[in-house]
Structure formats: C-alpha cells, structure tokens
N, C-alpha and C positions, 0 to 999 in steps of 0.2 A: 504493500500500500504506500508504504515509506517513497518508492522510483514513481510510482503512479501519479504520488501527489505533485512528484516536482515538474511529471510532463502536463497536470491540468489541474486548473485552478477555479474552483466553484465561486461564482459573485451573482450576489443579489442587487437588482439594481434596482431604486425608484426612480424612475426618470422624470422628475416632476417638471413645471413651468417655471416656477421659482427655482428652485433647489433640485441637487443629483445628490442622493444617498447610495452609498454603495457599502455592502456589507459583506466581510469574507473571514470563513473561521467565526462566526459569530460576532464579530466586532465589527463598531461602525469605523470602517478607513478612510474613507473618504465625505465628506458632506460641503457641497459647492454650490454655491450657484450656480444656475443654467445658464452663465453666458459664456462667449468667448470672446475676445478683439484681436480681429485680423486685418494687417497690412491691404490697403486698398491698390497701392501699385503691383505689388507681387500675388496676391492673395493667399500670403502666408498664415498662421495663425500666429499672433503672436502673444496673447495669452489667455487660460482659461477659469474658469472658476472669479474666487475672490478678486485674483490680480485684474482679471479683467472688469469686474465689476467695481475696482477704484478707477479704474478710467471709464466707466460710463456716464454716460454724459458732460464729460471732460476732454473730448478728444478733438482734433483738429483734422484737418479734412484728408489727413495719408493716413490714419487709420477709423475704424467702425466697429462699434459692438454690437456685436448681432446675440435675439435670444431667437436659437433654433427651434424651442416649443411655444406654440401660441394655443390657448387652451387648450391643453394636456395631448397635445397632438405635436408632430415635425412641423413644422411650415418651412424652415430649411435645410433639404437634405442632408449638405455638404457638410454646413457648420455644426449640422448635429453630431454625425459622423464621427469630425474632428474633433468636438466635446467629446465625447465618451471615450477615445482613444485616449485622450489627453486625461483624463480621468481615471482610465487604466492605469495609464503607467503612475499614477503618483502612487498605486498599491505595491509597486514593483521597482517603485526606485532603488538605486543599487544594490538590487539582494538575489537578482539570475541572471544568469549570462543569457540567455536565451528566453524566450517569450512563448511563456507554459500556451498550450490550448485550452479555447475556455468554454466552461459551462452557464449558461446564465439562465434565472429567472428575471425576466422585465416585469413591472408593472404599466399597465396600460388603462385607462379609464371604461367605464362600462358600457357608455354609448359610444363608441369609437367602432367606425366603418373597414371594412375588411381591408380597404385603398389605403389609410392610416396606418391597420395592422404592419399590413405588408412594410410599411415604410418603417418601421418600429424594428420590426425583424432584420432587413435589410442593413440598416444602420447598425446593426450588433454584429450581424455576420462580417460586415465590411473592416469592424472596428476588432477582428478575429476571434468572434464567437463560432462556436464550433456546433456548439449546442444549446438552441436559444429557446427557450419557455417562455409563455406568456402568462401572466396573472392578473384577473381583472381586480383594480384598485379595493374596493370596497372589503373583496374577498380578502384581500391582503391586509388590510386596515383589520376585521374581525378576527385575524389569527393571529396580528401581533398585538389586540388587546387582551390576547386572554379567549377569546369565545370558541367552543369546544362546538365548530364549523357543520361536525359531519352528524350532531345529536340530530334528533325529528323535534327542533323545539326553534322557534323563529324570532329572532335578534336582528334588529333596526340598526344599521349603521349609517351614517352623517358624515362625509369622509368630505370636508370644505378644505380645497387648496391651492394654489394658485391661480390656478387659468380655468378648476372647473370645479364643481360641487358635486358630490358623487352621493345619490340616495338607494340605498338598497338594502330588499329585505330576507335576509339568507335564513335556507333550512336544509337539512341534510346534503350540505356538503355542497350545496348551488344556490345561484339567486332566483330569487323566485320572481322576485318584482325588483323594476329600477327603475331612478331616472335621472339621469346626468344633466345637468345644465350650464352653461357656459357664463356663471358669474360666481364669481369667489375673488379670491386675495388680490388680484391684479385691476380688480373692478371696484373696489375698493379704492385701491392705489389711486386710481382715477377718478373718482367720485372727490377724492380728496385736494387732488389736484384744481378738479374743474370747482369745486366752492372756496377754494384760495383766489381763482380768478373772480369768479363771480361776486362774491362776497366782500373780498377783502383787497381787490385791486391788487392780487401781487400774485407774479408768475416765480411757482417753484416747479423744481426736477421733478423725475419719478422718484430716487432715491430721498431728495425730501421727504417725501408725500409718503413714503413707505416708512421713513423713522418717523414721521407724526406719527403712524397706522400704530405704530409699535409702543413709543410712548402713552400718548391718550386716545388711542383707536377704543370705542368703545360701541355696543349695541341699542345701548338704551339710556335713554338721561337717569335713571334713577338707580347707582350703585350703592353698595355697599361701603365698600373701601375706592372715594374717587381720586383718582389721577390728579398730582396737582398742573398747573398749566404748564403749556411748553411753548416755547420761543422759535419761532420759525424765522427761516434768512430768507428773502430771495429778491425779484426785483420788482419796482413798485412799476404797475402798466401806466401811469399818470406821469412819470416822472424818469423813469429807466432808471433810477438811481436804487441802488441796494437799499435795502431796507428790514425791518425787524417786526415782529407782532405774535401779541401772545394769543394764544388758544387753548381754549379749555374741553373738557371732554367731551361735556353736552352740545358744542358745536357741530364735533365728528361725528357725534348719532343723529344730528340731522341730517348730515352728509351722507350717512353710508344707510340711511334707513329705506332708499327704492332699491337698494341691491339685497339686502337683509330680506324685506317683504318677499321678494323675486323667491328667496330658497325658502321660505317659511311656504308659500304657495307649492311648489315643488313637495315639499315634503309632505303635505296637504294631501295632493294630490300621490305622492307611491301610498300613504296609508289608506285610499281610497281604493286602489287596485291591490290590496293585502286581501289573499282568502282568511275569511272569519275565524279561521282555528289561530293563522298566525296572529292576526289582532288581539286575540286575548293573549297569546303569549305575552307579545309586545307590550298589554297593558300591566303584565307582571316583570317584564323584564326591564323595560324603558327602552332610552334612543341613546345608541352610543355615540358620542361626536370624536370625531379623529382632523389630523391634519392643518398645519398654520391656522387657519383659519380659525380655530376654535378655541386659540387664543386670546381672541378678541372678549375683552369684559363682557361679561355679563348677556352673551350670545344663548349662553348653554337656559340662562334664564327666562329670554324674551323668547326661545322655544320651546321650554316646559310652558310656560303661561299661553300659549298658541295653543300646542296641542294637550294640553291638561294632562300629560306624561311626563317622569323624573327620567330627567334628560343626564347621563354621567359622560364627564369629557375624560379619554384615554389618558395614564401617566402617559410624561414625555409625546406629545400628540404627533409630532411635527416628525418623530421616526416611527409610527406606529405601521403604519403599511412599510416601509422598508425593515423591522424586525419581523412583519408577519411574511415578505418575501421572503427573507432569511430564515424561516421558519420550513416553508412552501421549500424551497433548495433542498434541505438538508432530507425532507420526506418525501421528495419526488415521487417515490413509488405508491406513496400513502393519499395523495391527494389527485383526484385524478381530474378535477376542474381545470389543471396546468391547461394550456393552449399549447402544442406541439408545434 
C-alpha cells in the first residue's frame, strides 16, 4: 500500500465560487480562493488563490483577475483549469519528485446541467485527475455535518454559498427533492455594493463590500449580540475624492433582505415538494444550514421564524461539504450516489 500510495494521491475537492477547499489524508491542505491573475500579454498565470486575490481589483491593464466559477459553475475553462492545477501543486510542494496520479471527488451543485458536469470533469482530468467522482453539494454538506445519509429518515439541508444556494431534502442515501438557486454570498457582495452607491454616494470594491458582509453582514435588524459599526473607505461619486463613513448592521439587513426573501421562498417552496412522511421527519429533525453563507447573523433565525422549524447551523460551516467530500473519498465503495 506503502508504493501504491506514492504513485496516487486521493483529494477531495470543493470547488466553490468563492473559495477551493481541498482535502487529502483527512486534513484541510489547501483552502483559497477561487481566483487567479494572469498576464494579459503572454497569458501566463501569474498567481492563484490568496496572492491573486490581493491584486484584485488593484491591477493595471498587463495583468487581470479572473474568477473561473460564476454561480457554482466554470464560466472559464482555461482559468479554471489553471486554478486547480495550481492548487494541486501547493499539496505537493517539494515533497515528490514526480507527480502521483490522482483520484478525486468534486463537489458540484444540485441543479447543475450535464454541459456544466462535463466541464467540471474535464477541468480535473486536464489538471491530471485520473479518477474523477462527482458529488452533489448538498449531499456533501449532510455527511460532513454529521447526518447518517443512507438511514430511511429525511434531513433538510440549506447549503448557502457563494455563487448558489443549495436546498435539498435527503433520505436513504439520495435526494429526494431540491432546488438550487443562483443567489447566495456573491449576491450579497453586490447588494452591498449597489446600497453604498445608492444610499450613501460612495463607490467601493467587491473586496470592500465582502469585508463589510463579514464584519456587520447581518439578516435581520433585531440581534442579539449587534455588531458595532464599521468604517468603510472608498470614493465619494459627488466629489471623486476618497472618503470615509460608518455603517451599522441594521443598514446591511436592508440591503441584503431581497436576496435573503429570494432563498426563504426557495426553501418554501422544496418543503412544498417534500413527501408527507419526510415532513414530519423534518419537523423532528429541523433544517441544517451549511456553507459561508450561514455565517451571516442571525440568518439561521429569520429562517426558523419563516418556517416555524429549529433551524441548527453546521460547526465550522464554510468546510462542511469539503469534510463530507472527504468523507465520500475515503468510502467510495460505501456511497454509491458518487457521479462516475
């Protein structure tokens, strides 16, 4: 097993919109953002992850940061490609002379078209996967929280992440119902964005707009424990001149409350296409929420008060589908929802 292991090398991937989790030996190795920035004369890449996401939106016109996933899908082949190669290797830096063959499980979102698949797969193979599995997100999120997938007892998972929202209601070992919708963290980011223009005359980044989300991103004006304000930089549209202004939490829930409504309807509606046996599960089990997105204050709450269900958000959310990928690898033989 000892020679076997050093010609191939098991990695779980979550190929997310925001962020690339990759898991191998059970440990998280790698966790990056999804960007990369590549030389526009040569179309080199010239970095990936973190490095490239301190030059975005900082760059000058010889280079461009591209995000190869737009709501949990490829939109750019190449750069996708080149991200996860580049990804690879930082598990492999200086420790083999040669470049193991590899086995992967991806995760891929629920409503995702064969034409998508195909490009998810392709991009693994390319990037010298040998043996690529698929996993549909949700699934993955319910096995790295814990939920015992393959019982005949039906568990709600809420798996909000970057570029999508993923609702599904699994029971023995498949989903039964879903509905994936394409507003989560990125739509957010945006909402955040667009009420800094509109509101407050001042144009900031997406990287702004994503550490507002993080400091006082919140779902509801009426917390618990509230955020105190945060000071935003950017530039005044009145004036071009830089500028300062503070914001408070109850701002951002006005902001991010048509995107919020959008996945509370969604959710609405999969517990509407739930057969009656799994609804009463679900009303003894609750709704598990996984992924970035459920970070957000007080999300987990303005969903229990919607659907009159105790809504539990996953430890550590934001790896919870890449431990249940990592979960799904190591039991290949045991779980037979993989996508071959």
């Amino acid at each position: 097993m000892g020679f076997f292991d050093l010609l191939t090398q098991e990695i779980a991937i979550d190929l997310g919109t925001a962020n690339t989790v990759i898991i191998h030996n059970d440990k998280v190795v790698v966790d990056e953002p999804s960007i990369v920035a590549i030389d526009r004369t040569s179309g080199k890449i010239i970095a990936v992850g973190k490095q490239a996401m301190m030059m975005h939106g900082k760059t000058h016109e010889n280079i461009k940061t591209v995000r190869p996933l737009k709501d949990g899908v490829i939109a750019n082949f190449e750069a996708a490609e080149e991200m996860i190669k580049g990804m690879i290797k930082m598990i492999n830096q200086g420790r083999r002379l040669f470049q193991p063959s590899l086995r992967m499980v991806i995760c891929i979102p629920s409503g995702i078209t064969e034409v998508e698949k195909r490009a998810v797969r392709d991009s693994a193979e390319h990037a010298g996967g040998k043996e690529v599995y698929l996993i549909h997100e949700p699934m993955a999120a319910a096995i790295g929280i814990g939920i015992d997938v393959e019982e005949p007892m039906g568990n709600m998972i809420i798996d909000v992440g970057g570029g999508t929202s993923e609702i599904a209601v699994i029971a023995l070992g498949g989903i039964v119902c879903d509905k994936s919708i394409r507003t989560a963290g990125d739509d957010f980011t945006a909402n955040i964005e667009e009420y800094m223009r509109r509101q407050h005359n001042i144009l900031i980044g997406e990287r702004s707009a994503e550490r507002v989300k993080i400091e006082v991103g919140a779902a509801s004006t009426d917390l618990d424990n509230p955020p105190p304000d945060y000071a935003v930089h950017g530039r005044d549209l009145m004036t071009g001149i830089p500028k300062e202004i503070m914001v408070s939490y109850v701002e951002i829930a006005h902001a991010l409350d048509k995107s919020i409504s959008k996945i509370e309807e969604a959710i609405l509606s999969a517990l509407e296409m739930t057969p009656p046996e799994l609804s009463a599960d679900i009303y003894r089990t609750g709704i598990y929420l996984a992924g970035g997105g459920s970070l957000l204050r007080g999300l987990d709450k303005r969903i229990s008060l919607k659907t009159k269900l105790p809504v539990h958000i996953a430890e550590d959310p934001l790896r919870a589908v890449a431990r249940g990928t990592g979960i799904a690898l190591k039991n290949i033989g045991k779980f037979q929802f993989l996508i071959k």
